[in-house]
C-alpha positions in Angstrom: 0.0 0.0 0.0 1.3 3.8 -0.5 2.0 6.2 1.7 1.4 9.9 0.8 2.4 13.7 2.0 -0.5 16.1 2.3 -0.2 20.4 2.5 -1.4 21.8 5.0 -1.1 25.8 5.9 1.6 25.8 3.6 3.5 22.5 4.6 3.8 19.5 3.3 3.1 16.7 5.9 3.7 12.6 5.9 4.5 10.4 5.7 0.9 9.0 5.8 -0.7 5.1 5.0 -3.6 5.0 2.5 -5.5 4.4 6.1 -4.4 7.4 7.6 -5.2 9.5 4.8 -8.9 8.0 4.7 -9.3 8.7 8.6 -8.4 12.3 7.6 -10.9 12.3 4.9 -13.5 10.7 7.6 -12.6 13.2 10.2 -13.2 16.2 7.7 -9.7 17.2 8.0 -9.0 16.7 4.5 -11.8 16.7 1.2 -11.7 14.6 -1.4 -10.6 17.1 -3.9 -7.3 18.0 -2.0 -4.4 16.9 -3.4 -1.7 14.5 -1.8 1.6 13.4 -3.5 2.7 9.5 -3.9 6.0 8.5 -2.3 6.0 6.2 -4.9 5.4 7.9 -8.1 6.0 11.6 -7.0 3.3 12.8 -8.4 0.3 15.1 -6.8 -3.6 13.8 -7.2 -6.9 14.2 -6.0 -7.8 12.1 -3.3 -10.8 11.0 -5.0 -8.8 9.9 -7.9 -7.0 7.5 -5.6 -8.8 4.1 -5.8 -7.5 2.6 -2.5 -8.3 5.4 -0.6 -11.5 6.1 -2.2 -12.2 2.2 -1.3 -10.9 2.5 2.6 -13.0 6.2 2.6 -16.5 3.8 1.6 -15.5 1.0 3.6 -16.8 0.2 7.3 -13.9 1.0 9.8 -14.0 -1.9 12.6 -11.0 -1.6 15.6 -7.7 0.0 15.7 -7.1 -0.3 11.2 -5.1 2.8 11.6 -1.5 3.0 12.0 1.8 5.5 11.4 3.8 3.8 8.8 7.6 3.1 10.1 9.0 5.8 9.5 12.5 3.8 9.5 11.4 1.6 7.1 9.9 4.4 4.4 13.4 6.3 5.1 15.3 3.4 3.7 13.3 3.0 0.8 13.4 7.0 0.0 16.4 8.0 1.5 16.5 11.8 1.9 14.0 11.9 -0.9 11.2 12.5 1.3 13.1 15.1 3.3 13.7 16.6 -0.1 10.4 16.7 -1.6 9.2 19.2 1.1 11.7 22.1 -0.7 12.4 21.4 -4.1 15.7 23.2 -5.2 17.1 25.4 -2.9 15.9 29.1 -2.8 17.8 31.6 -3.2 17.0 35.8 -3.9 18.3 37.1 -6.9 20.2 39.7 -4.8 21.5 37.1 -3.2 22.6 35.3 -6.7 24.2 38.6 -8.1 25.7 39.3 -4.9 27.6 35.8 -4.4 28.5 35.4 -7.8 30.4 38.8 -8.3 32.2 38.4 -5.4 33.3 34.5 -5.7 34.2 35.4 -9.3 31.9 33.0 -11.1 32.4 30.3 -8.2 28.9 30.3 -6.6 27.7 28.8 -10.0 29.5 26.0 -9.2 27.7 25.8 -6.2 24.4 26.6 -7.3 24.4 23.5 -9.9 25.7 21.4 -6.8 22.8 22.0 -4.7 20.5 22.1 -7.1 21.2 18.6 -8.1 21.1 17.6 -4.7 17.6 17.2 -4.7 17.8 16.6 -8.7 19.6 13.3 -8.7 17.0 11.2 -6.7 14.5 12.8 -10.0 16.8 12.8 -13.1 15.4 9.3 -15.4 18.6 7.3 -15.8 17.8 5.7 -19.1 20.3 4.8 -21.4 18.5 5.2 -24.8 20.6 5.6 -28.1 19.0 9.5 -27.5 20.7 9.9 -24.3 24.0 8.3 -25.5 23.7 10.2 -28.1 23.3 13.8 -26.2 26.4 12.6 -23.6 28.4 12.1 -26.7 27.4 15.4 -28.4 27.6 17.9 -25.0 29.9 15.9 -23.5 31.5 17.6 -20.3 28.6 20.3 -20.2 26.1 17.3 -20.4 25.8 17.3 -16.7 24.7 21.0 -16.4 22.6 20.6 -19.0 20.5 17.8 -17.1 20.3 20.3 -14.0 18.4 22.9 -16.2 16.9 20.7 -17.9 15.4 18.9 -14.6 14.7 22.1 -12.9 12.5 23.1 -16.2 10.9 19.7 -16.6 10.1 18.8 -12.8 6.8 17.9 -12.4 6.2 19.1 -8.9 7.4 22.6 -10.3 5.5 22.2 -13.1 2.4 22.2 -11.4 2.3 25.1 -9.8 4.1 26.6 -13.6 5.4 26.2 -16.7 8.6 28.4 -17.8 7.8 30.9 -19.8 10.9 31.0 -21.7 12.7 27.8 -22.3 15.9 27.4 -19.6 18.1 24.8 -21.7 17.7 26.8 -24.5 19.0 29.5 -22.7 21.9 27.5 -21.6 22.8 26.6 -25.1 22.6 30.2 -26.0 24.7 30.9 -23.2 27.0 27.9 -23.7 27.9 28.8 -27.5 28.3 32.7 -26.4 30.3 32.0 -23.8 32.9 29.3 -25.7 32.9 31.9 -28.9 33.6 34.6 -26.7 36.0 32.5 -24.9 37.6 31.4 -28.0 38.1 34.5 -30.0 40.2 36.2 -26.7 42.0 33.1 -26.9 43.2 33.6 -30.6 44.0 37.6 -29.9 45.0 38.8 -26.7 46.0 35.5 -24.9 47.4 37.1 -22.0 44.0 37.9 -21.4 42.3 34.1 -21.1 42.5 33.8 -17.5 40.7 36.9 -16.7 38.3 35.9 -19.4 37.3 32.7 -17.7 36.3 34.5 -14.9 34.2 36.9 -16.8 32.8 34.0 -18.4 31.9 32.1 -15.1 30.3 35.7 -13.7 28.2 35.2 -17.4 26.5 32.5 -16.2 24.3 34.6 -13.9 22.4 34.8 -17.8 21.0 31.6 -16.6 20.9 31.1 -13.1 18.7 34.2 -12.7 15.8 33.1 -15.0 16.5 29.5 -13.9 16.4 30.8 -9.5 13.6 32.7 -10.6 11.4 30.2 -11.9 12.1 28.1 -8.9 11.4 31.0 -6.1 8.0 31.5 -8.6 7.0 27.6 -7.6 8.1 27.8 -4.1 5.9 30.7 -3.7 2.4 29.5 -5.3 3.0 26.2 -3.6 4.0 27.9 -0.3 7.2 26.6 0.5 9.3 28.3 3.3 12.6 29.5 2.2 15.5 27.7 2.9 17.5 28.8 6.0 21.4 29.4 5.2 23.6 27.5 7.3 27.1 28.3 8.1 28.5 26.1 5.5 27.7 28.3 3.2 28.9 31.4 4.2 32.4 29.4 4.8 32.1 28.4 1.4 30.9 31.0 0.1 34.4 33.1 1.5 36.8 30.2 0.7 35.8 30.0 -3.0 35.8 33.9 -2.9 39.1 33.7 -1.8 40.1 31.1 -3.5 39.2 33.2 -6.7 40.6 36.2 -6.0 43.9 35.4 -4.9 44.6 32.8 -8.1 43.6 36.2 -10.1 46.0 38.3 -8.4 48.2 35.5 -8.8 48.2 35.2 -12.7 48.4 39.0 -12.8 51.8 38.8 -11.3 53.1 36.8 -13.8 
């Protein structure tokens, strides 16, 4: 039997039985036109779309029939997925995306993409069709930030609260072919120059983390999601890559 997460003032809540959720249903604390998501599947539905619930909703209840599901067991099948599914992708403001990526030089890209595909890589389809061999073969190194945008803009839970209104691996691909052309022509010219134009070009990619970030903080919003609370790690990253950055760039302008 599934177990399900429900919203509730903003939040999603769960892991629940099929049972559970039909008691909720019983005690008026949920309709049958609210919507609860799979653990399974990952996808949001109607209750009353849900044929074992619907089934335990119409059914006579006799004794104790409801019980929490162990919670140890459902974390070994999911993981951290189901801590996950509560904020998916990390918000950040755009402020803050400007900010940290003119000061780190580019760096906080990096990090973006990282933990981004945190919560990405327990949603990404694995398959190895001759398409997808085809694509690693054809992007090669870039492949695997092109499957971050690409998840962000094809995410389902996302994609129910909105659809992107411009397409976000399209603008990667723009970016991607600007970037290397731009990247290549200072290489050709005015070599002493490449370093500093890598930087430039890692600052660039703010052309698609801002319409990417602000598609996500869009979704968080209409499906309520509180932001996510910086911890320290990040700040120490955050001045370690900076660092990092800046003193390599000082470095190479010695030379």
């Amino acid at each position: 039997m599934s177990s399900w997460f429900y919203s509730k003032d903003g939040r999603n809540k769960g892991p629940l039985s099929s049972k559970k959720i039909a008691k909720k249903v019983l005690d008026q604390e949920l309709e049958m036109d609210d919507y609860v998501l799979c653990t399974k599947t990952q996808l949001w539905k109607r209750i009353r779309e849900i044929k074992e619930i619907v089934d335990l909703v119409h059914s006579p209840i006799q004794g104790h029939v409801f019980r929490d599901i162990d919670i140890q067991q459902f974390e070994e099948e999911l993981g951290i997925q189901a801590m996950e599914e509560e904020k998916p992708f990390i918000h950040f403001t755009i402020a803050e995306v400007i900010f940290w990526q003119l000061i780190t030089l580019g760096m906080f890209g990096v990090y973006w993409l990282v933990k981004q595909n945190h919560y990405l890589k327990y949603q990404v389809d694995t398959g190895t069709t001759q398409y997808s061999r085809l694509k690693r073969f054809a992007f090669g190194p870039i492949n695997p930030f092109l499957n971050v945008i690409k998840g962000i803009e094809n995410h389902k839970t996302l994609n129910k609260a909105q659809v992107p209104s411009n397409s976000l691996v399209g603008i990667f691909i723009l970016w991607i072919i600007l970037m290397l052309t731009g990247v290549l022509m200072v290489l050709l010219t005015v070599t002493s120059l490449f370093i500093p134009t890598l930087f430039v070009a890692s600052i660039s990619f703010l052309a698609v983390i801002i319409p990417t970030q602000t598609y996500i903080n869009n979704c968080h919003e209409k499906l309520e999601i509180p932001r996510t609370k910086r911890p320290v790690s990040f700040y120490v990253w955050m001045i370690f890559m900076g660092a990092a950055a800046w003193l390599f760039l000082i470095f190479i302008g010695r030379l």
